[in-house]
C-alpha angles and dihedrals in degrees: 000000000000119000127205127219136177117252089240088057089039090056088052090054101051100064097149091065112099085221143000113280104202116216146045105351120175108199115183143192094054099150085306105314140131103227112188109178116207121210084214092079108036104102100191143041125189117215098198102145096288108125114248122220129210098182123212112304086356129141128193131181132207125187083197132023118178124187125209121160127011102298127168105225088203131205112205081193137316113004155126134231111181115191115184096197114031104188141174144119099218110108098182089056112104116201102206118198106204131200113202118171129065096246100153105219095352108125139221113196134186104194121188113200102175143050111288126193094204120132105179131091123301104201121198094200120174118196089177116105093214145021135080131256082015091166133029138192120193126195116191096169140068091225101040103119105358096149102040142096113226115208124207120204145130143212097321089348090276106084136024125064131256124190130193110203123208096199095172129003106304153158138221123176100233143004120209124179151170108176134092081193092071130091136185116216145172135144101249107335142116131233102203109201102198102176120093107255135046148161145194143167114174128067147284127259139211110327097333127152108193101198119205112200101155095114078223133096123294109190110209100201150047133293090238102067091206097067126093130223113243100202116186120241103259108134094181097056109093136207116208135186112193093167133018140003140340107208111179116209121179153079112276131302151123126275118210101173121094120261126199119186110198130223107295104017144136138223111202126199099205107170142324144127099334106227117247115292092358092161087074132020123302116190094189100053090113083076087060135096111256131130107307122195105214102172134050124310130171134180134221123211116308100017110164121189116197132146137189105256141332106351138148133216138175135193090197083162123086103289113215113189112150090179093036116229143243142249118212132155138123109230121131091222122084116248118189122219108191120190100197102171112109078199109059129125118231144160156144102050138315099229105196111183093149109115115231098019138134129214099205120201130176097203139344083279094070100068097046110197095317113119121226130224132191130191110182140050084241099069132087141184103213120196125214108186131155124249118273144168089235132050115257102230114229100202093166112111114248122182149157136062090318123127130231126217130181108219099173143335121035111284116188104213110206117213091274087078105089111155103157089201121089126302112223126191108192125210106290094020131095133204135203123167134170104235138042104316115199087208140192122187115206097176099310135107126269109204124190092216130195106309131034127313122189106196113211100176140000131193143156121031139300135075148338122201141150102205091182105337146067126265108195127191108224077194145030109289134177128209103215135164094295096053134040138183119243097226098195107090145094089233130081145220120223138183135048107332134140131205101207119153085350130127120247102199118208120189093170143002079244117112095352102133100066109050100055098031089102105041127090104241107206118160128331142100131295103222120207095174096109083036095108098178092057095045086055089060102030108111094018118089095253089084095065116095081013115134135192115208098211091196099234135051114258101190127231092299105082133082133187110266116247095349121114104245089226084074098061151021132225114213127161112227118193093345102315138095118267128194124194125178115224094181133047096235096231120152120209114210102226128212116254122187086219095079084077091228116144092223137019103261114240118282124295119249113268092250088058096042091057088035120117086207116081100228090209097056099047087052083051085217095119148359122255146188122223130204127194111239116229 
């Protein structure tokens, strides 16, 4: 005959056992009698410091389990252990639910499916080297484990993967976690973590919004800097922070998941990689590393961002901020904050009060119809557009002390942008504003657009142009070698300005007698090199008899760029500058001895003879000589 008992009898009986094994045990030589004890039927389960043990494949259910002193509920492989009621006032106990074997994807699950009143620590601890979802905690009930801090970790808290599922709408007190193996999941619902202090470090599942409404700090990293997140892609899963802070904590990486910041709230850049040169200003950071939101994020009332020292981050996903947001802080080392989506959603008014730090956009889009305001000189708006054929208009409104630099791309600034700070345009970028502009060319391009610049100071090299508008110089000014005019172009330049050593760039004959007909031409060089007419010619015989009318008269100071004299003459024909090519330009590569062959190779093919560019050199196989032909 066959005898059932329940598993808290069972327990009693088996005194001789160091600990409790839940499941399907057969004792025998009972007076006689087969005993086989279901788990079905036991109703407690005591967790007092005696270790509990799920054996391998085994399952064991509890209507009540109640900790009360540190106890390891342990998984010898897959298995699965389901407590309705999980109690206990003994907030230092820590119920660790331990996976021991190596079973690759095999699970071992705790599920609670009713309310719980235990306030202690709930620890995910994996003691298997491989494998994938090792341990798993379940929670089927909005109370579960209401009270209670769950704890993420793996074998060493290195490897091994730990998951909190939300299986239906739910809460916990705190999450603690040290793990990039762990992950939180759920299909539509929410884990609500209410206490005042939180962490992790791992990735979001499924459709899961982990809410944080602490009003504390929730630290989104890990504890090494230099290590990076490793998110899953799960762009449906959401992190959301009601109440508190934000503080990011982590080496760089991208970061798929949604993000929502409450009224009120704060996002924190704690610490992480610096970006290069970070102690002073570095236009290019958004070519750094940094911590980068890919996916949506969106901002209630009151957001701040701030951060400790030289940090980047990016919202590369679609920004939504109907009441705008500020920047505070108080480093001395600059942090970037790029917002590099053409699509976000912005409004009300970017407040940025932090010293040494840069508003990054990638076009007018990203900043969407929120104005901008600055308050200190060391501060900047950079802009990282794309390059176009046509100027991407910035209409926001963008005041303050602040500074503007143009990083890329050509960016068309109306009359609300009114930094009084200094306006940079950076080497492949151009710049054109209505309004006095304070510049600083570092390479780029400054247009006149098509409105009126008044220029009120001008430093550093580059290049000077008036595409459809007027520049105008509010003092004396001197284009010198570091500096040239662009003198194709509808617009013009006017004041006092003097073109003496610079360059005057020409890409066409089109539009070349309005730009320079108010400025004193001195002494400089005419340059061809964008000209592209004129490359395509230069070294065939078409070239020869051929004449370019440059609109205006330059006067006897300028010479061609880069072009031997003997190949041109300069003339001035009803009042303008002339230029006629009397040689073709070709070059011929000559022989030389030195070169130690025993013989000439054969001849070169007709493009390389005409080339500029010696061939040998380019293929960096041989030196070579070059002679201009007559």
């Amino acid at each position: 005959m066959k005898l059932h008992l329940p598993l808290n009898l069972l327990a009693a009986l088996m005194t001789s056992f160091s600990g409790v094994t839940l499941g399907t045990a057969t004792l025998a030589g009972v007076s006689g009698l087969l005993m086989t004890v279901s788990q079905s039927y036991a109703a407690d389960v005591a967790f007092d410091g005696t270790q509990v043990n799920v054996a391998a494949g085994g399952t064991a259910s509890y209507d009540i389990g109640t900790v009360t002193a540190s106890t390891t509920l342990n998984f010898a492989g897959a298995g699965t252990a389901t407590i309705t009621n999980l109690n206990g006032t003994a907030p230092e106990a820590i119920l660790t639910v331990n996976r021991v074997a190596s079973g690759g994807a095999s699970l071992s699950t705790l599920t609670l499916n009713g309310a719980g009143t235990f306030n202690g620590i709930i620890s995910l601890y994996s003691n298997t080297t491989g494998g994938s979802q090792n341990n798993i905690l379940n929670l089927n009930h909005a109370q579960a484990a209401q009270y209670a801090t769950i704890k993420l970790g793996g074998h060493g808290y290195t490897t091994g993967a730990s998951v909190l599922k939300a299986g239906v709408n739910t809460s916990i007190s705190k999450l603690e976690h040290n793990n990039t193996a762990a992950l939180i999941t759920g299909e539509g619902t929410t884990l609500t973590i209410t206490g005042n202090s939180s962490s992790y470090g791992g990735s979001f599942g499924g459709t899961v919004t982990v809410d944080y409404t602490g009003g504390g700090t929730f630290t989104l990293g890990n504890s090494n800097k230099g290590t990076a997140l490793t998110p899953a892609s799960s762009p449906d899963a959401t992190l959301k922070i009601s109440s508190g802070t934000l503080s990011l904590f982590s080496g760089n990486v991208t970061w798929s998941q949604k993000l929502v910041m409450g009224d009120g709230t704060t996002l924190n850049v704690q610490d992480g990689p610096s970006v290069a040169g970070y102690a002073g200003y570095n236009a290019t950071s958004v070519n750094s590393g940094g911590f980068n939101f890919s996916g949506a994020t969106t901002f209630g009332s009151g957001v701040n961002l701030t951060s400790s020292w030289g940090k980047n981050v990016k919202f590369s996903g679609v920004l939504t901020a109907a009441s705008g947001f500020s920047i505070s802080g108080g480093a001395n080392e600059y942090t970037y904050y790029n917002l590099l989506n053409a699509s976000n959603e912005i409004g009300g008014t970017i407040a940025v009060t932090r010293n040494f730090t840069s508003l990054g956009i990638s076009s007018s889009g990203s900043l969407g119809n929120a104005a901008v305001t600055t308050s200190t000189g060391s501060q900047y708006v950079t802009y990282y557009g794309t390059a176009g054929e046509t100027a991407d208009v910035i209409g926001n409104s963008i005041t303050g002390a602040g500074n503007f630099v143009a990083q890329s791309g050509w960016v068309h600034l109306s009359e609300n942008v009114a930094l009084t700070g200094t306006y940079t345009v950076n080497s492949g970028a151009v710049l054109s504003k209505v309004g006095s502009i304070n510049a600083a060319l570092a390479g780029g391009r400054l247009d006149a657009g098509a409105g009126t610049m008044t220029v009120a100071g001008l430093s550093g090299n580059g290049v000077l142009s008036a595409s459809a508008g007027t520049m105008h110089f509010q003092d004396a000014f001197t284009v010198g070698e570091t500096m040239g005019i662009l003198a194709n172009g509808s617009g013009e330049i006017t004041g006092n300005v003097t073109v003496d050593g610079g360059r005057l760039y020409y890409t066409s004959m089109d539009n070349v007698g309005s730009v320079l007909q108010n400025v004193t031409l001195t002494s400089g060089l005419i340059d061809f090199s964008g000209f592209q007419e004129f490359q395509d010619l230069f070294g065939s015989e078409a070239l020869v008899n051929t004449s370019y009318n440059l609109g205006v008269d330059l006067g006897a100071g300028f010479t061609l760029a880069d072009i031997d004299e003997s190949l041109y003459t300069i003339s001035t024909v009803d009042g303008k500058t002339v230029i006629t090519f009397t040689a073709s330009g070709a070059s011929e590569t000559v022989w030389d001895p030195a070169w130690g062959l025993e013989e000439a190779p054969l001849p070169l093919p007709a493009y390389w003879r005409t080339s500029r560019i010696c061939p040998f050199t380019v293929s960096g196989l041989l030196p070579c000589r070059r002679d201009s032909a007559p």
